[in-house]
MIDOZA-877659 format. One line per field, with one value per residue: residue number from 0; residue in one letter; z, x, y of N, C-alpha, C, O in turn. Coordinates in Angstrom, 2 decimals. Layout:
num <- [NUM:...]
residu <- [A:...]
n_pz <- [Z:...]
n_px <- [X:...]
n_py <- [Y:...]
ca_pz <- [Z:...]
ca_px <- [X:...]
ca_py <- [Y:...]
c_pz <- [Z:...]
c_px <- [X:...]
c_py <- [Y:...]
o_pz <- [Z:...]
o_px <- [X:...]
o_py <- [Y:...]
//
This chain:
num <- [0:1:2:3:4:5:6:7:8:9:10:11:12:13:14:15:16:17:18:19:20:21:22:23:24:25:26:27:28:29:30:31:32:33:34:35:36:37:38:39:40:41:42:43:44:45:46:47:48:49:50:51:52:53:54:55:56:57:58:59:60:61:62:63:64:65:66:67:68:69:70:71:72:73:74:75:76:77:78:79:80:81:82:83:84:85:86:87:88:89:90:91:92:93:94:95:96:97:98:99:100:101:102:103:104:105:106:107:108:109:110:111:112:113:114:115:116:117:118:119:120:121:122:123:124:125:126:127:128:129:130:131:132:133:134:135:136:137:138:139:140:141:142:143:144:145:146:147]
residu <- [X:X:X:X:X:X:X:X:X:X:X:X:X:X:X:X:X:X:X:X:X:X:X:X:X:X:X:X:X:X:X:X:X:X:X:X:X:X:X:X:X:X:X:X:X:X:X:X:X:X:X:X:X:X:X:X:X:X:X:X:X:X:X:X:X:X:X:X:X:X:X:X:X:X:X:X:X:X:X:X:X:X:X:X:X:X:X:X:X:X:X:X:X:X:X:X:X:X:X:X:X:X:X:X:X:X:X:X:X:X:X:X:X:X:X:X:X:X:X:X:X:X:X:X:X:X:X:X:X:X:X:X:X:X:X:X:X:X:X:X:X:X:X:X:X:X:X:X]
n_pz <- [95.11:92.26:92.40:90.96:90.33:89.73:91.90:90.86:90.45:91.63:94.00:92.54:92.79:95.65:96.38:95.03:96.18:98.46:98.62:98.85:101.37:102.39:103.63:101.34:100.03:97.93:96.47:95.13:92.80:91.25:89.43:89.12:87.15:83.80:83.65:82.85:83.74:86.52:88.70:88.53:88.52:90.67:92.56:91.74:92.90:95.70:95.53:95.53:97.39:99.91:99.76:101.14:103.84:104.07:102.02:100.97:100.47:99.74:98.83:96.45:95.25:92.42:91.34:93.71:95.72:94.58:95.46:96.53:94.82:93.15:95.27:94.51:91.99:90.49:87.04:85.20:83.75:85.47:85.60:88.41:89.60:92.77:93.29:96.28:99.06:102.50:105.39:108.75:109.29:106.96:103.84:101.16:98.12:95.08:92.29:90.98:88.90:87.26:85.14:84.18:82.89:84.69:82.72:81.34:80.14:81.55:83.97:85.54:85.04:86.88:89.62:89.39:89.85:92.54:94.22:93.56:94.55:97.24:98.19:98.37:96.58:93.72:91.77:89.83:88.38:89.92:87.91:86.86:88.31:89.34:86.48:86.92:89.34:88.02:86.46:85.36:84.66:85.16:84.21:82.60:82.41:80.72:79.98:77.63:77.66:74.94:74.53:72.29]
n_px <- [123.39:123.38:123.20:120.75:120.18:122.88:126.09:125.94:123.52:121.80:122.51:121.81:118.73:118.58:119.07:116.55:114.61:114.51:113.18:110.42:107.34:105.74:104.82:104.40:103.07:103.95:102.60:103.22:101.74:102.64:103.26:103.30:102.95:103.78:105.10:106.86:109.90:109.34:110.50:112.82:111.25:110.51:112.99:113.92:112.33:112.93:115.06:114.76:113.03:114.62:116.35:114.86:112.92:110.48:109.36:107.31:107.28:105.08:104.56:102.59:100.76:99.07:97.24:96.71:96.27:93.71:91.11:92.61:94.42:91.50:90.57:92.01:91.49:93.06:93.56:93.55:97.01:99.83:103.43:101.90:101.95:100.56:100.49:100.30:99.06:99.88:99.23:99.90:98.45:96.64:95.80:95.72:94.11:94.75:94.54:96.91:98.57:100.57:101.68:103.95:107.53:109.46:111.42:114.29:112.92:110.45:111.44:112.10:109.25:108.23:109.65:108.78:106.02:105.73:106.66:104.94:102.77:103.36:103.60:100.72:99.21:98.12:98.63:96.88:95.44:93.25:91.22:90.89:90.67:87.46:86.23:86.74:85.24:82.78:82.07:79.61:80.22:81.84:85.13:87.83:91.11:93.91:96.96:99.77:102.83:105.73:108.30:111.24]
n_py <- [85.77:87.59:90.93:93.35:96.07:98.58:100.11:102.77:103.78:102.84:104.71:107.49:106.14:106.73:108.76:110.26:109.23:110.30:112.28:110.62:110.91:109.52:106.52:103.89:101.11:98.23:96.27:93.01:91.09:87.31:84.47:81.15:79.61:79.98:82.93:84.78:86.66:86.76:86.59:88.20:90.69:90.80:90.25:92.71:94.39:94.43:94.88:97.28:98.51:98.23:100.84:102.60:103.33:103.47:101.92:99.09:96.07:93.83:89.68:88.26:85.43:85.30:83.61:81.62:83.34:84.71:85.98:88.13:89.17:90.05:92.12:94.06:94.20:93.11:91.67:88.90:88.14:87.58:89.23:91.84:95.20:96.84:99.91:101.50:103.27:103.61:103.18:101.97:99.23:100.31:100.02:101.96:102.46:103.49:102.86:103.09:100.68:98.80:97.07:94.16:94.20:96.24:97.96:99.72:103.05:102.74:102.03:104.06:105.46:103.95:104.72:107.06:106.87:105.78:107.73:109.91:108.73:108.43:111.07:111.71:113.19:114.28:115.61:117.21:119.76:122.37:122.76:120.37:118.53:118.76:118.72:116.06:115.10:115.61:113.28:111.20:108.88:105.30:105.79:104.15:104.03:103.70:103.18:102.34:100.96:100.39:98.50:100.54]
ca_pz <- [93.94:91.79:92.14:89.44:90.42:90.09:92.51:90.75:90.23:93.61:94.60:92.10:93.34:97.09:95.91:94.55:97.40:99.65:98.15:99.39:102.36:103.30:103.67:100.41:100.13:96.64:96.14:93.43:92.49:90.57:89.24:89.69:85.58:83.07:84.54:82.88:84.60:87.73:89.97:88.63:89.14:92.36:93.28:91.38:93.65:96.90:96.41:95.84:98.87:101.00:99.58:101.62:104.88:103.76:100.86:102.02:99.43:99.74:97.33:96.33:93.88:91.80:91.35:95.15:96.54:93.53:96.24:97.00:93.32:93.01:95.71:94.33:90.50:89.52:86.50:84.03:83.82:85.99:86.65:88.29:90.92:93.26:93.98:97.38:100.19:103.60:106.68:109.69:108.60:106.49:102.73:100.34:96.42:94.28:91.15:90.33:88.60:86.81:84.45:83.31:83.49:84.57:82.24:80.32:80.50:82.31:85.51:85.74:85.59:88.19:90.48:90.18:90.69:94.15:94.81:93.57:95.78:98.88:98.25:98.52:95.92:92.31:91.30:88.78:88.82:90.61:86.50:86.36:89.63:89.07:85.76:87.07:89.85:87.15:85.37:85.74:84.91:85.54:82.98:82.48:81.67:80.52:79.67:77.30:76.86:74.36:73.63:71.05]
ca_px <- [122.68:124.05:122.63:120.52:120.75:124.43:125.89:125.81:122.10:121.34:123.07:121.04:117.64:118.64:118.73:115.83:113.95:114.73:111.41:109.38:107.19:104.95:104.75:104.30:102.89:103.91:101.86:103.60:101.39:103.43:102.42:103.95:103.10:103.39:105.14:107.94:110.33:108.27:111.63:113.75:110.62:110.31:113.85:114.00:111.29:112.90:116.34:113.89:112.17:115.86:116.82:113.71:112.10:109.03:108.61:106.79:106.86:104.43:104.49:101.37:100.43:97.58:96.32:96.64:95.59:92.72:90.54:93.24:94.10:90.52:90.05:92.73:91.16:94.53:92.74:94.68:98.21:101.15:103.07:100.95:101.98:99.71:101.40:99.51:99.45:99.96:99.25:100.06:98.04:95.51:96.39:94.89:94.59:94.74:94.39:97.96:99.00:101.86:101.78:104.90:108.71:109.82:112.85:114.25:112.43:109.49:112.14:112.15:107.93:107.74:109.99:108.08:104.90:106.11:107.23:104.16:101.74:104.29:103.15:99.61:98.19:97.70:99.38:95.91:95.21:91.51:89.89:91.02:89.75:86.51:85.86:86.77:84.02:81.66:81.83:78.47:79.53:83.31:86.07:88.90:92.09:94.94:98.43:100.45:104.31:106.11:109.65:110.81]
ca_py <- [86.25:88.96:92.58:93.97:97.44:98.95:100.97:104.31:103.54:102.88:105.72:108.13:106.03:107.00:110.42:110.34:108.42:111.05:112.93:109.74:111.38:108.77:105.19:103.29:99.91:97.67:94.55:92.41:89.81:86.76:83.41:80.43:79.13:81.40:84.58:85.39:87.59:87.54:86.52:89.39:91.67:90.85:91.03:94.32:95.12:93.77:95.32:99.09:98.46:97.94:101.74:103.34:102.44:104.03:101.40:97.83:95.02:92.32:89.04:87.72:84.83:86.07:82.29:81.09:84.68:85.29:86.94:89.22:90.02:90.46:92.46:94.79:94.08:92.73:90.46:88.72:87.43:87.61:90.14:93.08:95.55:97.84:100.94:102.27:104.44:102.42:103.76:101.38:98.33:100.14:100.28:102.83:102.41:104.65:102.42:102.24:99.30:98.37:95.51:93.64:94.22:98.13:97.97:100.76:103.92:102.13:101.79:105.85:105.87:103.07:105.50:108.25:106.52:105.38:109.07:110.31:107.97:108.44:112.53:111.45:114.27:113.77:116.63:117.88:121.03:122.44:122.76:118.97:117.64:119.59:118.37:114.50:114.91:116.21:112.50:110.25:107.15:104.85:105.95:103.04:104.74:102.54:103.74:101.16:101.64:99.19:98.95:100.45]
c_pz <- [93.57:91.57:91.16:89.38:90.98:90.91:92.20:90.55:91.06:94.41:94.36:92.91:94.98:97.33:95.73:95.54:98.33:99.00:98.40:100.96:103.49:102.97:102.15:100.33:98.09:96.95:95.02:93.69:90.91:90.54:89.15:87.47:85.07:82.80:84.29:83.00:85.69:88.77:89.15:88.54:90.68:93.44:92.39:92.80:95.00:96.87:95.77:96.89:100.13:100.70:100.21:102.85:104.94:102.59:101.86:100.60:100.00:98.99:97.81:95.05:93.79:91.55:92.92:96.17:95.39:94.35:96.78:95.79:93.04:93.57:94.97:92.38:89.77:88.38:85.41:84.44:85.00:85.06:86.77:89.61:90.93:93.73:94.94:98.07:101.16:104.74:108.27:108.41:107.14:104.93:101.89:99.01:95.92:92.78:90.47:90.08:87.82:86.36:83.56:83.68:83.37:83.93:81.39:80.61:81.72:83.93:86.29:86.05:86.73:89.78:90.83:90.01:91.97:94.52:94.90:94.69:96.85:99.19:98.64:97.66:94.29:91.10:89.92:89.58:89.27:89.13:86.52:87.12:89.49:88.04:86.08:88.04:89.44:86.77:86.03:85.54:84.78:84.52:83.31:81.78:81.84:79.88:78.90:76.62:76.03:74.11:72.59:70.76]
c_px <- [123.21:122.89:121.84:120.97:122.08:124.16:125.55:124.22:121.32:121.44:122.26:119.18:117.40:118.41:117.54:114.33:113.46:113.48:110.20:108.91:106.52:104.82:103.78:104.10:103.14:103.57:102.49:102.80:102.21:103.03:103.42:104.23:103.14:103.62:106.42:108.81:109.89:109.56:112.75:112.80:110.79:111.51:114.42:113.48:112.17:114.02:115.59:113.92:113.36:116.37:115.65:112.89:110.62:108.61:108.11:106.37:106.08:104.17:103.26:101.37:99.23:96.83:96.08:96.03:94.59:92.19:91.04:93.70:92.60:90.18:90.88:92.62:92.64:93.97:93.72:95.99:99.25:102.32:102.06:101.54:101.26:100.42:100.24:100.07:99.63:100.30:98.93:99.73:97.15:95.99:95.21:95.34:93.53:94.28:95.60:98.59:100.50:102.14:103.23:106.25:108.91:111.17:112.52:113.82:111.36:109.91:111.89:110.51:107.60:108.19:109.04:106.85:104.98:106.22:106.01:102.87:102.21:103.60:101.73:98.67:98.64:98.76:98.16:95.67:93.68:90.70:89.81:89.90:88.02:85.91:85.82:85.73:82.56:81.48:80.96:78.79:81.59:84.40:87.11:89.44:93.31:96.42:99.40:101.70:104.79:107.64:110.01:112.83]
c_py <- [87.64:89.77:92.74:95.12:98.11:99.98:102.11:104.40:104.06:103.94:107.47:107.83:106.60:108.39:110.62:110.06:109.04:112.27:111.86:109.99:110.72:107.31:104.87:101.78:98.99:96.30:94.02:91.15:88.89:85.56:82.35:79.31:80.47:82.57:84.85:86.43:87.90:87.20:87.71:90.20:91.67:90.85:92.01:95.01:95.18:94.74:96.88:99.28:98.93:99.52:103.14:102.60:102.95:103.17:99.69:97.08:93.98:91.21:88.21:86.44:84.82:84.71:81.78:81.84:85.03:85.94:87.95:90.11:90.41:91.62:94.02:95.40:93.82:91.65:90.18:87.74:88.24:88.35:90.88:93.43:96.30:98.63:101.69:102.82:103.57:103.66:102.68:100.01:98.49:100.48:100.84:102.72:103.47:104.28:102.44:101.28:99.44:96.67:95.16:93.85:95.78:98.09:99.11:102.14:103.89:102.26:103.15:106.05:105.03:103.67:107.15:107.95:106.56:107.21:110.05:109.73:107.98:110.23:112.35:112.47:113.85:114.67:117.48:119.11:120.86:122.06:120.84:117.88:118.11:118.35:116.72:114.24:115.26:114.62:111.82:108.94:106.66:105.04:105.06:103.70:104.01:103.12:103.03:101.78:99.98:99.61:99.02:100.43]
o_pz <- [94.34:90.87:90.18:88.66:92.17:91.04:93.01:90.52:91.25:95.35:95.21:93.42:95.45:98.20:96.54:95.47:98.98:99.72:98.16:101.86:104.70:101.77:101.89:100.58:97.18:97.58:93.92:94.55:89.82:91.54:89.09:86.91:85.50:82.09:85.21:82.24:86.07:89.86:89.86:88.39:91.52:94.62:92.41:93.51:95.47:97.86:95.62:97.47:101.04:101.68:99.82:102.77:105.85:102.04:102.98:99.86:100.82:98.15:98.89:94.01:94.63:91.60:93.16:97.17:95.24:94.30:97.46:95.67:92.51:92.85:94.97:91.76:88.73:88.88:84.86:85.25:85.19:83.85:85.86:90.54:89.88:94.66:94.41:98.05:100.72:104.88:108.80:107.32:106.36:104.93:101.87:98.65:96.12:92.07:89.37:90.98:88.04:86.90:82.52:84.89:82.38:84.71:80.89:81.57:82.64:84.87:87.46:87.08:87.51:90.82:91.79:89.97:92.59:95.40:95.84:95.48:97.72:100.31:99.56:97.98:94.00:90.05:89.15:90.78:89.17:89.10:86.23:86.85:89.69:88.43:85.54:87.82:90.12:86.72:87.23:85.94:84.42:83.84:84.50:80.73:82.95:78.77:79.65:75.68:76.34:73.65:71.73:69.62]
o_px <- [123.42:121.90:122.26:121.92:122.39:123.13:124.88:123.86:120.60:120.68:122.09:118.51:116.29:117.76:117.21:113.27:112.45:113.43:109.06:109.64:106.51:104.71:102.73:105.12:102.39:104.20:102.31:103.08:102.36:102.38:104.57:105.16:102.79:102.95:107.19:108.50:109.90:109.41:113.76:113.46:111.15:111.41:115.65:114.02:112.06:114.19:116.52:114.65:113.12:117.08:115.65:112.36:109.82:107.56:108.47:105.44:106.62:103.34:102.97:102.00:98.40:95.60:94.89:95.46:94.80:92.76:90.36:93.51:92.63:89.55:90.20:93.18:93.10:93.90:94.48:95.95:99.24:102.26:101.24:101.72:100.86:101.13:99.38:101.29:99.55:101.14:97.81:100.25:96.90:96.72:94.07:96.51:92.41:93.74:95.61:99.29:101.34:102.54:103.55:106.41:108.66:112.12:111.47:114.47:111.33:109.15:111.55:110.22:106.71:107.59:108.80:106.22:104.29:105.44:105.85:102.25:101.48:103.18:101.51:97.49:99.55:99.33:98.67:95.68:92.99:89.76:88.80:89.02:87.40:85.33:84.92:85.12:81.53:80.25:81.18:78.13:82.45:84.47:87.42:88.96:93.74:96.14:100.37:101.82:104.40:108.08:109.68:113.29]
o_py <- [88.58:89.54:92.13:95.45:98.22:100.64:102.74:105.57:105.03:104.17:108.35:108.72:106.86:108.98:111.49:110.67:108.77:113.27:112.24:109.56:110.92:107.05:105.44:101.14:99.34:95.45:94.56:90.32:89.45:85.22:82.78:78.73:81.56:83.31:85.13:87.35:89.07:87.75:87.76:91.23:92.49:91.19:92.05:95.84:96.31:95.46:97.67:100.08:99.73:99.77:104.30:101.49:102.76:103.51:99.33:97.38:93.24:91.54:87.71:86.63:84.48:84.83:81.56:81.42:86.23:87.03:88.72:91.32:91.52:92.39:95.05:96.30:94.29:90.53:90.98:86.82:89.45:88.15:90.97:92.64:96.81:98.26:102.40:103.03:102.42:104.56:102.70:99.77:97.57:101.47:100.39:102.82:103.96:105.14:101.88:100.82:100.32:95.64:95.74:93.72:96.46:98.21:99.51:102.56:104.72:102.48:103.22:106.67:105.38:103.41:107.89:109.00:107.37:107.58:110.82:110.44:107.49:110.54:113.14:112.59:113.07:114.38:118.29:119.40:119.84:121.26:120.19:117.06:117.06:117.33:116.08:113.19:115.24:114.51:111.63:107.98:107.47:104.02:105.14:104.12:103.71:103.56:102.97:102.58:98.85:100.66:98.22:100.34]
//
């Protein structure tokens, strides 16, 4: 099977990698109808994972595992990844998701998600964090990139 990611790529991501401090867990859930591009996500994902021994792919199908997409609130269609923390067995979410194909610019925020959740801090300042433990009731915050 031919490569996706070229060498000079790879070579930049390795670079780049080398700021990943702590074990990283990626859940790709993928569907078996329906899910287009979910086998070149997932070996996108697979040949990431091989450029870091701090990253840990796991494949899931979000219809056959529903109680595990559930448990993770993956709802909906195929793809979805969980970008977590992973410490031995015990995996910590954060609520990063990642719906659809990381192409394009998208490839660059899906890297420094991972880099950012491998850091384990948020990077908000104290007024931010403050004001986010001030809120009374669940805020749903959604992020939608489109190509343009």
């Amino acid at each position: 099977m031919e490569k996706l990611l070229p060498p000079d790529i790879i070579k930049q991501i390795r670079e780049v990698f080398a700021q990943v401090k702590n074990p990283v867990a990626l859940l790709f859930f993928s569907s078996k109808k329906n899910c287009d591009y979910c086998a070149e996500i997932q070996q996108l994902l697979e040949e990431l994972t091989q450029l870091s021994d701090l990253l840990h792919l796991s494949i899931h199908d979000i219809d056959a595992e529903a109680d595990l997409a559930a448990l993770y609130k993956v709802t909906g269609k195929a793809p979805a990844l969980v970008i977590a923390a992973q410490e031995g067995d015990q995996i910590t979410d954060f609520g990063i998701r990642y719906l659809g194909i990381p192409s394009g610019h998208e490839f660059t925020t899906l890297i420094q998600d991972i880099i950012l959740v491998s850091g384990r801090d948020s990077g908000l300042s104290a007024q931010t964090r403050q004001y986010l433990k001030s809120l009374t009731k669940p805020l749903h915050l959604q992020v939608y990139v489109t190509p343009t």
